[in-house]
N, C-alpha and C positions, 0 to 999 in steps of 0.2 A: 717676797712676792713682787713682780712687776705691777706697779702701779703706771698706768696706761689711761686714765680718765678723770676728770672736774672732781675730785672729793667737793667740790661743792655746787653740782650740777644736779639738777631734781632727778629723781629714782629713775633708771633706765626698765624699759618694758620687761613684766615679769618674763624672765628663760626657764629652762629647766637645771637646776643645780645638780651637782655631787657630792656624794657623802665626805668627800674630801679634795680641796686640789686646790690652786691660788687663787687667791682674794682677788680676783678683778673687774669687781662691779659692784656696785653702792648698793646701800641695802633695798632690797625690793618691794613692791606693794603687797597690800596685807591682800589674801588669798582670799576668796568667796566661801561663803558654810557649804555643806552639804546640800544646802538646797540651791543651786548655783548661785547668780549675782545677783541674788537678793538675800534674804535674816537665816543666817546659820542660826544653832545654839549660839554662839556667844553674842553676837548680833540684838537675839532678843535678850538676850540678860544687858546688855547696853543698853538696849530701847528702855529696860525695866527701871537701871538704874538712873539714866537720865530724867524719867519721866518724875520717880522720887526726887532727885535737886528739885524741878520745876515745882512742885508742887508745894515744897517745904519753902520755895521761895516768895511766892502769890501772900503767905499772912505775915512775912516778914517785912515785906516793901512799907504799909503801910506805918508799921511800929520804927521802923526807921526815915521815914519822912517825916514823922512826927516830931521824933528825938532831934533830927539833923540840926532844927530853928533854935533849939536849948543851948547847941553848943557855940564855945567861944570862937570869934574870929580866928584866921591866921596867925595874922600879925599880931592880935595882942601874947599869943605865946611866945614869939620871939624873943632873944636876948642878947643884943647887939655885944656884950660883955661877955660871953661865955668864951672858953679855952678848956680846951681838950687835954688829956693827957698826954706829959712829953715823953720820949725814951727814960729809960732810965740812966743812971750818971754812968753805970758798966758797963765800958762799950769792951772787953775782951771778946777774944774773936771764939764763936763755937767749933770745939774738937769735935770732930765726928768720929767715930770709930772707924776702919782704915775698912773692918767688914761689914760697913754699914752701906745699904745699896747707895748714897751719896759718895762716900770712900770708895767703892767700888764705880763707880760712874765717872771720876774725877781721874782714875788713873786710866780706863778702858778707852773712854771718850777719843782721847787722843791716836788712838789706834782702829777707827773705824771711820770709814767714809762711806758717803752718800754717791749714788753712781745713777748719772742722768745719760740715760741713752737714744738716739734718734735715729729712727730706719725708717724701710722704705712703708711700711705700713702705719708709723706714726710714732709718740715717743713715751716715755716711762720712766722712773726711779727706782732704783734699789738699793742696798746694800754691803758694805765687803768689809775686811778682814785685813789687816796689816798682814802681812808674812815675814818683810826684810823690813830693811833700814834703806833700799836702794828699789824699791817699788812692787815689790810683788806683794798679789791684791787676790784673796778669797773669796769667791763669790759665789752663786744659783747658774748653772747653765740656763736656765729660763729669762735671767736679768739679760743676758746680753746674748743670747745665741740669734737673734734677730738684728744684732748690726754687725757680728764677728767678720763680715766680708764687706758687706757696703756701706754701712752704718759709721757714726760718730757714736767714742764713749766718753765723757769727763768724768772727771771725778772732784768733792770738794770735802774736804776736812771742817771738821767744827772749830777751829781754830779759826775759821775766816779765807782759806785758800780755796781758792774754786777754780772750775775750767780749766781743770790739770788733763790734758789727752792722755788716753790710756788704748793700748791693744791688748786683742785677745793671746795669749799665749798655747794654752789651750784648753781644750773643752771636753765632758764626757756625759753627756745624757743619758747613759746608763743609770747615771747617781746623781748628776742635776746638779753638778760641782764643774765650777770652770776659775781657771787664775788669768788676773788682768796683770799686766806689766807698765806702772804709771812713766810716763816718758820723762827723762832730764830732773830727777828727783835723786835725791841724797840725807840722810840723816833720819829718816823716819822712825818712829815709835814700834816695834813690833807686838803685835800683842801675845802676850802667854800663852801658849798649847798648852790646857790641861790633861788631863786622861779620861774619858766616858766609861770606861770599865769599872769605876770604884763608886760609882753613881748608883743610891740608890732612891724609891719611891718615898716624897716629901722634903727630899733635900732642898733647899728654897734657888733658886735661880734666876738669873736677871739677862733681861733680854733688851739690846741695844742697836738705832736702826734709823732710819726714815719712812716712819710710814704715815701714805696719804703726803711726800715728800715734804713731812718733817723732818729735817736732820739733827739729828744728836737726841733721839727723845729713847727714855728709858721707862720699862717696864719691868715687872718684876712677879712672880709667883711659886710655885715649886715643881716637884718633876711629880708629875701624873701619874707617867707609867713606862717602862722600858721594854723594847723589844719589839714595837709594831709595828707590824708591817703595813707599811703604806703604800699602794700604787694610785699614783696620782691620774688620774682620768686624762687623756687627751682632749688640748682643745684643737678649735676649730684650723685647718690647714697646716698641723704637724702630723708627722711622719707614726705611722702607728705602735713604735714602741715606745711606751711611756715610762717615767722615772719609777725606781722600788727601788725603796729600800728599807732598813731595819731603823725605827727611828724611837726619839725620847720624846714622849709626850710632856707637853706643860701645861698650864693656866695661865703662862705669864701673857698677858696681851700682844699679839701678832696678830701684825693688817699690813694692805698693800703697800707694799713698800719697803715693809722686813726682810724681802727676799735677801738671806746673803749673808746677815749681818751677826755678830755672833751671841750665842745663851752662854753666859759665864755663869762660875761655881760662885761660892761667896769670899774667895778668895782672890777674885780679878782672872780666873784662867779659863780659855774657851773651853768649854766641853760639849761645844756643837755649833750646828751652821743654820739657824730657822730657816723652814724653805715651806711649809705647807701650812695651812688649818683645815680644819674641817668647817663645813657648812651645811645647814639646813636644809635638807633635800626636801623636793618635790616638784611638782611640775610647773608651779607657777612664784618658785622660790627664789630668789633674787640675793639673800642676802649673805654677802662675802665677808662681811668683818669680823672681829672677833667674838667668839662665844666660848672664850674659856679650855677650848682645844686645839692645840699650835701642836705642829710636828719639827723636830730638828734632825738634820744627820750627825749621828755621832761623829767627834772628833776625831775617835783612832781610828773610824776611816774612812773622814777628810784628809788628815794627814798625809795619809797612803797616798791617797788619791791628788793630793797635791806636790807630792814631792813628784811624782811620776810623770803628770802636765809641764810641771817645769821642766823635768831634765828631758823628757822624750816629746812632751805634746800632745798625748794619748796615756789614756789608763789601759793596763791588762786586767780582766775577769775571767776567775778562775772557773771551767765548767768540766761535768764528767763523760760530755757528750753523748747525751739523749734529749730525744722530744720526752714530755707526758703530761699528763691530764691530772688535775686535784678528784681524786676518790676517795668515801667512804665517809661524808660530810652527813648521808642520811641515815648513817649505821649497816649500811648493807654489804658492809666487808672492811677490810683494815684500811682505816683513813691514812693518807701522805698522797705520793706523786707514783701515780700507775704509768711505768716505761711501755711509751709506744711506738716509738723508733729509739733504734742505736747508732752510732756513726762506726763506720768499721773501721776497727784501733785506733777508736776513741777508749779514755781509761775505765768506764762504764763496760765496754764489748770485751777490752781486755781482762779485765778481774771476772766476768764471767757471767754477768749478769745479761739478762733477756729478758725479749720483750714481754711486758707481763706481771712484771715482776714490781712491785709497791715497796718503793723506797719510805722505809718512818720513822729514821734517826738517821745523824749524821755526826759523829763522835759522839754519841749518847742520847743528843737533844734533837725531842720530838721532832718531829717534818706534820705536819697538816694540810702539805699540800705544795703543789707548783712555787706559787712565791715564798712560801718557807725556805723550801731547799735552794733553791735562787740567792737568798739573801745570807745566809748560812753557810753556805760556799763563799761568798764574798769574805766570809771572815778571816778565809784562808788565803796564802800566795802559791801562784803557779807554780807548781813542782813539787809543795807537801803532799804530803803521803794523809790520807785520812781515812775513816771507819765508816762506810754504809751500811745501817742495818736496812732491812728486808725481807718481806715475805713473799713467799711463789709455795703455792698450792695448799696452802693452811701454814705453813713450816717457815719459822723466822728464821734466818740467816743473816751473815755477815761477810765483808767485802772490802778487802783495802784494795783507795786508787789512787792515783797520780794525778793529782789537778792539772790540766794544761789550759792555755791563752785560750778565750774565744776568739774563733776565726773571723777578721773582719768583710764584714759584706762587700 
């Protein structure tokens, strides 16, 4: 998450939050009851319990002013002699176990940098991700997509190296994944790619990063939940397609500044890129830090997605070429993605499907809707052949297409 403001600056005027999308604002003031800005319920249960201390405290004062004169001076309890306990005589050094989150923190560390960027609307910290030995760097298209043209980026290692310039290489806000290229660098640590697919719920996972632009600070909890789909909310003066994708929920602690940076397994190997949390909606909710639910993008595809920025500078997404709408959320007919345009010989027009027609599998696995099937095709590459199930006029059916390139704008 781009962190963009004073982590120690008093609370900014309550906004309106989202049920999910980056941490960029300190936590907010407490909300008015029901009865506006004067005693909700909880309010008067405050008033109730406050009033109970006071009350309890009126016949204690004087039995303690009493007692106060009985007791001994300061100074006569002092003991200008006394000595504390010393270490003990075994000074051998502590083994940690190699998958203990300190073993795991000790090898990672070295393969994760902090990334301070400055544009024209102001400046921030985030995240990244070793690739090579020779500077290429993982990162949130949201960390840096606001200085990739006019902007400064550094980057500094916990090792103590700082103000190492970096450009962008390339960037894909489809999936919120962009690669830096550190300038006049050599030797570097890469970190492990592990695999996100053999990941499942409770596996413990440790999350490593700068946030609130601490650098090197490690967090740690287990995987949540797999599969969700995330579409992060647009903020103020971006472009109206915003980031989705299929992501691994955690508890490990993520705040601003994680943007980027990587969730390893307990074996040191990334098996994701943190990029979002959710936060406390409502209209006068403010607060962006952690609560216990972090989103990451899986690694097998980051991977994809970063091997493709490097060699071309742009990712391809695979689509079947159709608009449609999420139906059937209230029960009033078969829920997925109701096709309401086709593109003519796009692989959708060609296998034979029409408008009308309620895609609700895609090689077997359910669709619930518009960003389902979005994200689900993402798992595929341009050119594989795959199974649309669908219904048109009560009668399921099936439909192999041909993924091709989204066309770019």
């Amino acid at each position: 998450m781009l962190d963009d403001h004073d982590p120690w600056a008093p609370p900014a005027p309550p906004t309106r939050a989202h049920a999910w999308g980056y941490p960029t604002g300190p936590i907010g003031e407490s909300r008015p009851g029901p009865g506006g800005p004067g005693l909700g319920t909880a309010g008067l249960v405050a008033i109730v319990a406050v009033t109970a201390l006071l009350a309890g405290t009126v016949g204690g004062v004087v039995g303690y002013r009493s007692a106060r004169d009985e007791l001994p001076s300061a100074a006569s309890l002092r003991d200008p002699g006394v000595e504390l306990g010393q270490p003990t005589a075994d000074t051998s050094p502590v083994v940690r176990p190699a998958t203990s989150v300190a073993g795991i923190a000790a090898r990672v560390l070295k393969s994760v940098v902090s990334i301070s960027v400055d544009e024209e609307t102001g400046s921030g910290t985030g995240s990244g991700v070793v690739l090579s030995a020779d500077g290429f760097v993982l990162t949130n298209n949201h960390v840096v997509e606001g200085a990739a043209v006019d902007g400064t980026i550094v980057i500094a290692f916990n090792d103590g190296r700082t103000d190492l310039p970096a450009r962008v290489v390339g960037r894909d806000p489809e999936t919120d994944l962009a690669v830096l290229k550190i300038v006049g660098v050599r030797g570097l640590t890469p970190a492990a790619l592990g695999s996100s697919s053999g990941l499942v719920v409770g596996d413990p996972v440790v999350a490593i990063g700068s946030p609130l632009g601490l650098a090197g600070s490690v967090t740690s909890g287990i995987v949540s939940a797999l599969d969700r789909t995330v579409r992060v909310p647009e903020r103020a003066g971006e472009a109206p397609s915003s980031p989705l994708f299929d992501a691994i929920q955690t508890d490990a602690a993520i705040n601003p500044g994680n943007s980027g940076g990587p969730l390893v397994d307990m074996t040191g190997r990334v098996v994701g890129i943190t990029t979002a949390i959710a936060t406390l909606g409502g209209l006068n909710d403010t607060q962006s830090g952690s609560i216990g639910v972090g989103f990451a993008i899986p690694v097998d595809a980051a991977r994809s997605i970063a091997e493709q920025l490097i060699r071309t500078g742009k990712a391809a997404h695979p689509v079947i070429g159709v608009s449609a709408g999420t139906v059937g959320a209230d029960g009033s007919g078969p829920r997925g993605a109701r096709i309401s345009g086709l593109v003519n010989g796009g692989p959708a027009a060609d296998a034979g499907l029409r408008v009308g027609d309620v895609i609700t599998a895609v090689a077997g696995r359910r669709v619930l809707g518009v960003d389902e099937l979005i994200v689900m095709l993402r798992r595929y590459r341009v050119g594989e052949r795959v199974e649309l199930t669908y219904v048109r006029a009560g009668k399921t059916r099936t439909a192999q297409v041909v993924l091709e390139d989204k066309p770019t704008n």
